[in-house]
N, C-alpha and C positions, 0 to 999 in steps of 0.2 A: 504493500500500500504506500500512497504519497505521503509524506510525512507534510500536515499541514499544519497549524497554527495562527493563529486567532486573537483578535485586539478590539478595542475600542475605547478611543480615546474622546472625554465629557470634559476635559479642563478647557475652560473658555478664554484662563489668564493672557493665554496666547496661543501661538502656530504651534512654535517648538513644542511649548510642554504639552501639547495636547497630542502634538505627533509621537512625541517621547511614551506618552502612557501606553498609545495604542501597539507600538511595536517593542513593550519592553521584554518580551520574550522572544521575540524574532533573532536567531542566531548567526545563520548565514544561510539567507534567502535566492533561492533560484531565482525565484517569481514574486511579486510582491500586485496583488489587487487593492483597490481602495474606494472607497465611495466617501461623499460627505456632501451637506450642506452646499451651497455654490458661495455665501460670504468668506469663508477662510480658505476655501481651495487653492487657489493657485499657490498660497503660500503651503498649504501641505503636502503640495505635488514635490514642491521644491526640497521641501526639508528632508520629506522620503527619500529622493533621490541622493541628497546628500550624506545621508546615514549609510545607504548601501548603494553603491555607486556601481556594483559588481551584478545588481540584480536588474532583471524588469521588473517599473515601476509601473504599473498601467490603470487608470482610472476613470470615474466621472461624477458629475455632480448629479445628485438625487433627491428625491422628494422625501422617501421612507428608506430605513437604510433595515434589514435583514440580517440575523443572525445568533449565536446560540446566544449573545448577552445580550439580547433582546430587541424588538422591533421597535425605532426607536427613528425619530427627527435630530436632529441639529447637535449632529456628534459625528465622528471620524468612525468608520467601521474599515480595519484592514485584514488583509490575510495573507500567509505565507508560504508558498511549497517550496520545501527545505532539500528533496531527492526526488530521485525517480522520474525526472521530466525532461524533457528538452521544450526550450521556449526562444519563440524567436519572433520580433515584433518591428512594428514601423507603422507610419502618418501615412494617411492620403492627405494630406494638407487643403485642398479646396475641393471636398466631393460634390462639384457641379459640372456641366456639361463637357468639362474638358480633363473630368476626371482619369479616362484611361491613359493619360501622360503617364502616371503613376504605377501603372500594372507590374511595372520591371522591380516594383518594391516589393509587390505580391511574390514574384518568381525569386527574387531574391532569397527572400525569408524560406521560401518551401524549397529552397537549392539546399538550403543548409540541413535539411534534416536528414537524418540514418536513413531513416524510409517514413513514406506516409501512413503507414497502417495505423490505427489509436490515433488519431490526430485531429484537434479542429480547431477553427477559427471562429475565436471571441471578440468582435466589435464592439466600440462603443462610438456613438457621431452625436452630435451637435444635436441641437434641437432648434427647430422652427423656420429651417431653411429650405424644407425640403430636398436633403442631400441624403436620406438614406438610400431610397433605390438606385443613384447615381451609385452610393459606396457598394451595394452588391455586385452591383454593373463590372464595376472592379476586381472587386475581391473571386467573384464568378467567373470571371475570363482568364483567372490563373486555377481556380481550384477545383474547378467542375471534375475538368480531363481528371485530376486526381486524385478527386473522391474523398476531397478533404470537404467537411461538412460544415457549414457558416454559421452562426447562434450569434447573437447580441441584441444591442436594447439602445434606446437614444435617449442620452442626458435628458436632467430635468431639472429642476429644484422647487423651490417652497409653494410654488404654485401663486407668486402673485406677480409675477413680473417675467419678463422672456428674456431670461440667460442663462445659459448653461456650458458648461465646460466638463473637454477631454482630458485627457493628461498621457505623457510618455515619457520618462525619463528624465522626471522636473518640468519639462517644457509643456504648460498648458495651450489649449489651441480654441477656440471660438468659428473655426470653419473645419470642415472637413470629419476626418475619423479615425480613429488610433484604433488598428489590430493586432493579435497576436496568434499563432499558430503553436501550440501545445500538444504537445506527445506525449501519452502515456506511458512509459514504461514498464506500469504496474499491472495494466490490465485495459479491462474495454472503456472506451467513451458512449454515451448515448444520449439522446435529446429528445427531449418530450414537448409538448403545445399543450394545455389546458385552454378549453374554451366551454367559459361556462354561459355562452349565450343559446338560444334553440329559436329557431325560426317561429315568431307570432301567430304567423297563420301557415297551412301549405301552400300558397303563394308565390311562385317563382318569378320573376320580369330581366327581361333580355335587356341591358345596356345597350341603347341605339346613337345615343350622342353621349359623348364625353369628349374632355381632353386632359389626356392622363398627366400631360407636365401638370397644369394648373391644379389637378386633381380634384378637377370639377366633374358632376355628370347633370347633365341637362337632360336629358331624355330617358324613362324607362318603358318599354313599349312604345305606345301610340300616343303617353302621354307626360306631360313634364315628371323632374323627380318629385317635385315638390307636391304635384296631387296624387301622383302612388302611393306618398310616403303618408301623406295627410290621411290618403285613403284606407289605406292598412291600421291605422292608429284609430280610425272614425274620429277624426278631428278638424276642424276647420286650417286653413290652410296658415291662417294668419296665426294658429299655435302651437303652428308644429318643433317651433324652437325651445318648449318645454321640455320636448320628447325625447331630446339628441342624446342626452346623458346615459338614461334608461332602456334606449330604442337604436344600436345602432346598426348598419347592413353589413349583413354576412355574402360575402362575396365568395361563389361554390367554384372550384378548380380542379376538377375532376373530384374526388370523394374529399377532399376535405375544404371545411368552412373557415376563410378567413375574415374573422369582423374588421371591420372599418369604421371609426369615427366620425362623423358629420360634427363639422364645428359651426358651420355660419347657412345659412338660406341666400342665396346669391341671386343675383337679378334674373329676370323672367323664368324663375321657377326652378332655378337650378339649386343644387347639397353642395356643396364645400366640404372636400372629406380631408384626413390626417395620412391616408394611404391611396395612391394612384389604383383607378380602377377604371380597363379597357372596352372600348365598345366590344360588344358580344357578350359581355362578363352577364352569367345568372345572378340576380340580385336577392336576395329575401332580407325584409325587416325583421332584428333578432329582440327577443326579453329575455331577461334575466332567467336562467334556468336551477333547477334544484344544486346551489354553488357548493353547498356542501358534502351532498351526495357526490358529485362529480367529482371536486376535490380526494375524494375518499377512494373512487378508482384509479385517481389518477396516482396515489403515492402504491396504490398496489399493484398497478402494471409496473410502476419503475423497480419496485422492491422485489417483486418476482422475478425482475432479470438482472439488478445488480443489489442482492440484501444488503451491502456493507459498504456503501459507497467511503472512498477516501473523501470526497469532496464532492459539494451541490452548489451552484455557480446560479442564481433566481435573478430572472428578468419577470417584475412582475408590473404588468402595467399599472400607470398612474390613477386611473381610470376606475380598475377596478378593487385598487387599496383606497380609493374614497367612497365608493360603495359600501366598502367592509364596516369603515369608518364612519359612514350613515347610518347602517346598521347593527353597528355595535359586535361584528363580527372578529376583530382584528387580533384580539388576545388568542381569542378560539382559534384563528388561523394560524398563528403563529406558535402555539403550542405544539399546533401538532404537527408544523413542519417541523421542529427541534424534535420532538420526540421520533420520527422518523428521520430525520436529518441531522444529527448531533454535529457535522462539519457541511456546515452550509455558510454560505456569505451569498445577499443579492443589492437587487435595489429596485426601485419603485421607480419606472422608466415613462417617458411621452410616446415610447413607440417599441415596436416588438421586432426583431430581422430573425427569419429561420430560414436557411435554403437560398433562395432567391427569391423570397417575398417577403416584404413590408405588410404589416399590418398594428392594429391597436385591440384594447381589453383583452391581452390575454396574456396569460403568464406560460414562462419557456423555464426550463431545466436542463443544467449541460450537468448532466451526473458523470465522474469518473472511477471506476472500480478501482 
């Protein structure tokens, strides 16, 4: 097994001593993950780095930070893999349109490893630019052919303002996206999607107008998005912006559902979504589904094929930790990921990347044996 290890640092006095708490058990780190708050970041990306100048540092700014000392805001959560890895990491620096400049950083890093087998790549990008699907763009054009498997989540923070930051080896970044390609040595890697939305009605509608840069969709069928959506809800058109949080579209791609966010009602009828969705795409409006039943199979498919994970790696969307948090759910969930998950670290993300799709409200698991 990886030998991992575990921090979190709550002193506010400063950067240092708060980074100090968090890795005062850290020995000599291969890898070094972190999450926190978006106020002291860049200064804890720096301090890390400075400490172990030998490891990768890799992080981002979050909303809820995950883990066995608790689910907690506005504290430093880090972790450590100390053996048993091979880790090799690098920036896309501006993941927008001209993002495959960058590809030779992908090949780079995957030159370097013994072999691909147990191996994948952990992103994390920016928030609110619309650069994750560029960064898969990327990261897919090197790791397809080799069967390296892509998971990650996009920066967030406190939820009242739009900033958020990556981090690589001290150097924080505001465009782009910082990954790394990690080898097991110990055993298998696997990745899981939790989607605890279920389509409201049986309901299907064909995407006839969209434009996926903008991540607009104007037409579904014969008629705007905005009276499908009104229509599936039985609600007047003019309230369907109540509904977006609770109601969002599941976008079907051969057998599996990816939900999609609607953040804004845009002019002549059109949804404003958080993930690009292509003309021809099946639509359905999703609710909330039995979350904690699902939850419940969800840790016992993972547990069936790796019971003793070294390590649980949670992109859990933003989305749906304020749900939990609505609902008075978030202790309950969090218990009993530590009870099944005793070496977990995540974070509370604006966006979800598995594969080569973007999506929101739903939690990922890069579990490693």
């Amino acid at each position: 097994m990886m030998k991992c290890v575990f921090g979190v640092g709550r002193n506010k006095e400063s950067a240092e001593l708060c980074v100090r708490e968090a890795v005062k058990d850290f020995k000599n780190p291969k890898l070094i993950i972190f999450f926190s708050d978006e106020y002291d970041f860049c200064g804890y990306a720096e301090i890390i780095h400075s400490l172990f100048p030998n490891a990768v540092s890799i992080g981002c700014s979050a909303y809820r930070l995950w883990g066995n000392t608790g689910s907690e805001k506005n504290v430093l959560k880090a972790m450590a893999v100390e053996d048993r890895i091979e880790v090799f990491a690098d920036v896309i620096p501006k993941a927008d349109e001209f993002a495959l400049t960058y590809s030779d950083r992908v090949q780079n890093c995957a030159d370097k490893l013994s072999s691909t087998e147990n191996t994948v790549c952990v992103e994390f990008t920016v928030p609110y630019k619309n650069y994750e699907e560029y960064a898969l763009v990327v990261l897919n054009s090197i790791l397809l052919r080799k069967e390296i498997p892509v998971i990650g989540g996009t920066a967030a923070n406190d939820n009242t303002s739009e900033v958020g930051y990556v981090a690589l080896n001290g150097k924080t970044y505001t465009d782009g996206c910082v990954f790394m390609l990690i080898k097991n040595l110990g055993g298998k890697i696997r990745l899981y999607k939790e989607n605890i939305y279920v389509p409201l009605t049986g309901n299907q509608f064909v995407t006839t107008k969209a434009n996926s840069v903008s991540r607009t969709v104007m037409r579904l069928g014969s008629k705007t998005a905005a009276e499908v959506y009104a229509q599936e809800l039985n609600v007047p058109v003019e309230d369907i912006k109540k509904c977006f949080f609770y109601h969002p579209l599941g976008r079907r791609v051969g057998d599996e559902t990816y939900i999609t966010a609607i953040y804004e009602a845009g002019a002549n009828g059109s949804l404003k979504n958080l993930a690009r969705i292509h003309e021809g795409t099946n639509i359905s409006v999703m609710t909330v589904g039995d979350y904690k039943q699902i939850t419940e199979e969800t840790f016992a498919k993972i547990k069936s094929e790796i019971p003793n994970p070294s390590l649980v790696i949670l992109f859990n969307c933003l989305a749906r930790t304020i749900l939990y948090e609505d609902e008075n759910a978030i202790d309950d969930y969090h218990k009993r990921l530590t009870e099944e998950f005793p070496n977990l670290i995540g974070f509370s993300c604006c966006g979800e990347q598995m594969g080569t799709k973007h999506f929101n409200h739903t939690a990922l698991f890069a579990v490693f044996e």
